[in-house]
C-alpha positions in Angstrom: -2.2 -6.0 41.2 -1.9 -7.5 37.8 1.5 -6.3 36.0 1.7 -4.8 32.7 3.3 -6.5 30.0 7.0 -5.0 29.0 7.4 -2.8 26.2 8.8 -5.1 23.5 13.0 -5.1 23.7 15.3 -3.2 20.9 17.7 -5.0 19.5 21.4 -3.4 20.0 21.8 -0.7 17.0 18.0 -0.4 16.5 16.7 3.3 17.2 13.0 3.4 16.6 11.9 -0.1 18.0 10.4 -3.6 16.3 7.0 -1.1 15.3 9.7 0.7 13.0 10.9 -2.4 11.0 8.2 -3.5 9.0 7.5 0.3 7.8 11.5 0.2 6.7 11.5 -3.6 5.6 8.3 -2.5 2.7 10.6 0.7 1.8 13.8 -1.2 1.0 11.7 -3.9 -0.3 9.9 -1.1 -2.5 13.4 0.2 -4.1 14.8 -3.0 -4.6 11.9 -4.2 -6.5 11.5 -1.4 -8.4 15.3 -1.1 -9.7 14.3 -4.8 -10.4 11.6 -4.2 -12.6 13.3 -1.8 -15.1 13.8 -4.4 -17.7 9.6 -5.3 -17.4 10.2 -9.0 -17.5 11.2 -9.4 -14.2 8.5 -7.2 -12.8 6.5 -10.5 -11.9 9.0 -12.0 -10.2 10.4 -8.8 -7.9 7.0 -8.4 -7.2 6.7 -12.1 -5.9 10.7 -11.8 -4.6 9.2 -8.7 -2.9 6.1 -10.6 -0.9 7.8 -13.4 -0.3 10.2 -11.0 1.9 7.5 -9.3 3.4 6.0 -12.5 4.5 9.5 -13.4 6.0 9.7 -9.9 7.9 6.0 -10.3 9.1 7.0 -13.9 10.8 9.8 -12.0 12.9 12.8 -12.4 10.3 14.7 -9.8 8.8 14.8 -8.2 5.2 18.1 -8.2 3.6 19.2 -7.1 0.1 20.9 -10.6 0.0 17.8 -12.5 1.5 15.5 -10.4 -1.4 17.9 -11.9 -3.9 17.5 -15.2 -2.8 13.8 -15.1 -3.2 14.0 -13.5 -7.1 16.4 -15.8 -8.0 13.9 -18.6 -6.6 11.2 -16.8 -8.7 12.9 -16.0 -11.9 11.6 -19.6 -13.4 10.2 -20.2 -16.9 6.5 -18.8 -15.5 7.9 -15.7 -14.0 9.4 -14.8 -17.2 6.8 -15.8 -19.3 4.2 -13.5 -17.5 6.7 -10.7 -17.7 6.3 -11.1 -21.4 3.2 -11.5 -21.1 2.6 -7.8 -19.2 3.6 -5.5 -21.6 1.5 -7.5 -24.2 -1.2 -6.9 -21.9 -0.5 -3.5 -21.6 -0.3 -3.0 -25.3 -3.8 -4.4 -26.0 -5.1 -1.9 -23.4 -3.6 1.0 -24.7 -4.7 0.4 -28.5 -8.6 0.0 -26.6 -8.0 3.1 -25.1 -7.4 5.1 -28.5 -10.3 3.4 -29.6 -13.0 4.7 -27.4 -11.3 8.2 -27.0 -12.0 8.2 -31.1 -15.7 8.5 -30.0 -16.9 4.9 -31.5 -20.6 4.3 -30.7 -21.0 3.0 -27.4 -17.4 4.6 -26.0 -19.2 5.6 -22.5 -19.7 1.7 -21.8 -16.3 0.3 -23.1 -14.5 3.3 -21.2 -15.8 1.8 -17.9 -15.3 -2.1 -19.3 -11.6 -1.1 -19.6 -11.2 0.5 -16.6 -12.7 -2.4 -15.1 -11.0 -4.8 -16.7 -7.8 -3.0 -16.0 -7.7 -2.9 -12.2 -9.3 -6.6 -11.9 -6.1 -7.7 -14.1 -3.6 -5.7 -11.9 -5.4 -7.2 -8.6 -5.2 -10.7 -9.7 -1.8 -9.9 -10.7 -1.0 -8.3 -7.7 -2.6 -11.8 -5.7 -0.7 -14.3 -8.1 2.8 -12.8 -7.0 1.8 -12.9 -3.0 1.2 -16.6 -2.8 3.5 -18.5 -1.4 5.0 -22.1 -2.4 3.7 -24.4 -4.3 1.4 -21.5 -5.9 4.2 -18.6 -6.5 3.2 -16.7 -9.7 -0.4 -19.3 -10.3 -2.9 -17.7 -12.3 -5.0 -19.8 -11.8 -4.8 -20.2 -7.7 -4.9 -16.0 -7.9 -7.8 -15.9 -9.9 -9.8 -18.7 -7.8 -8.6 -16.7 -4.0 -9.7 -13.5 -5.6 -13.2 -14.8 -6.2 -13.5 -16.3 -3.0 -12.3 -13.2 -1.0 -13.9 -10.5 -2.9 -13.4 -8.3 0.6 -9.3 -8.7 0.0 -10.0 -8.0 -3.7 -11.8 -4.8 -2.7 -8.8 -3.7 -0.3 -6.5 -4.4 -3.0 -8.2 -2.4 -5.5 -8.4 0.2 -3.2 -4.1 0.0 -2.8 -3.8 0.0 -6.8 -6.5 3.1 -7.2 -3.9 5.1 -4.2 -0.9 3.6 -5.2 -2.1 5.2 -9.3 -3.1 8.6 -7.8 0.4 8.8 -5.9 2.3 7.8 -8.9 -0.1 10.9 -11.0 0.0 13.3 -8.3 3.5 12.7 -6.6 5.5 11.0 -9.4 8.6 11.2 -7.0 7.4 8.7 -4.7 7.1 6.4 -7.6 10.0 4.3 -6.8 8.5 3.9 -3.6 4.9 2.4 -4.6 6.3 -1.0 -5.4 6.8 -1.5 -1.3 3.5 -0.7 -0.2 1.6 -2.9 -3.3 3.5 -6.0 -2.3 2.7 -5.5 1.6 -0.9 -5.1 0.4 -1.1 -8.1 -1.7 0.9 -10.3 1.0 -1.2 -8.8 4.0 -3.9 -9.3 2.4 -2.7 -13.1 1.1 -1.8 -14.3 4.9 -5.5 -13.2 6.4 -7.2 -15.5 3.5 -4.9 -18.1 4.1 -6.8 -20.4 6.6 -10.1 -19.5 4.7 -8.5 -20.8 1.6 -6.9 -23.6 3.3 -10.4 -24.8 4.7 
């Protein structure tokens, strides 16, 4: 009679088993990189600081608030700061379109859905450019060439931005919270492209 495999060991001290630590790992990660992102410019890198965790806790290692400083401070180069500046520029632009069209300018219908559009594709390539790992942390470019070549990973992470936006409207408590889950998406979905873009 062939013999079951063992339920996986706890380590001394843990209470709810290995299953649990991932699902605690993305919530500490989520408030760390959130209390990181306050100042706006270092949103691109906590995000990164916050996959590159992840990716760490998905390979068996542990999250730390040490080992998540280690990674921003890694990540907090001349590009991660420039694309912080970058964001609220960004943000700004979108913002000043958006007055635009609700003023009811000929064609509004069209550019409302262009915007929208243009909005989420922006945050999922953003959201891709801070899960890749080394050499490629923070690349446009590399983030912009995966997403077109895994349109099924930029589908699921549209999907976590649309959830992650309707939490944040609905539940605005849980907004300190969101950063966690958007990093697990973007590195979840990173590491099953990996050997597809590696090939």
């Amino acid at each position: 009679m062939p013999r079951l495999p063992s339920a996986p060991r706890r380590e001394p001290g843990e209470l709810f088993g290995p299953g649990f630590t991932l699902f605690a790992d993305m919530l500490l990660v989520g408030l760390l990189t959130a209390v990181v992102s306050l100042p706006v410019v270092t949103l691109p890198a906590a995000f990164a600081a916050a996959s590159a965790s992840l990716r760490r806790s998905a390979e068996g290692g542990h999250v730390t608030a040490g080992a998540y400083f280690g990674h921003l401070r890694a990540r907090l180069s001349a590009r991660g700061l420039a694309a912080g500046l970058a964001l609220p520029v960004v943000v700004v632009v979108l913002l000043v379109d958006a007055a635009l069209v609700r003023a009811g300018l000929p064609g509004a219908g069209v550019m409302a859905s262009a915007l929208a559009l243009l909005a989420l594709g922006g945050a999922v390539v953003g959201l891709r450019a801070t899960a890749l790992a080394e050499p490629y942390a923070l690349s446009a470019r590399e983030a912009l060439r995966r997403t077109a070549g895994d349109p099924r990973g930029a589908l699921l992470l549209a999907c976590a931005v649309l959830l992650a936006a309707l939490l944040a409207w609905s539940i605005p408590m849980l907004i300190p919270l969101l950063p966690g889950p958007l990093a697990f998406a973007a590195t979840a979905v990173d590491l099953r492209s990996a050997p597809e873009s590696r090939s």
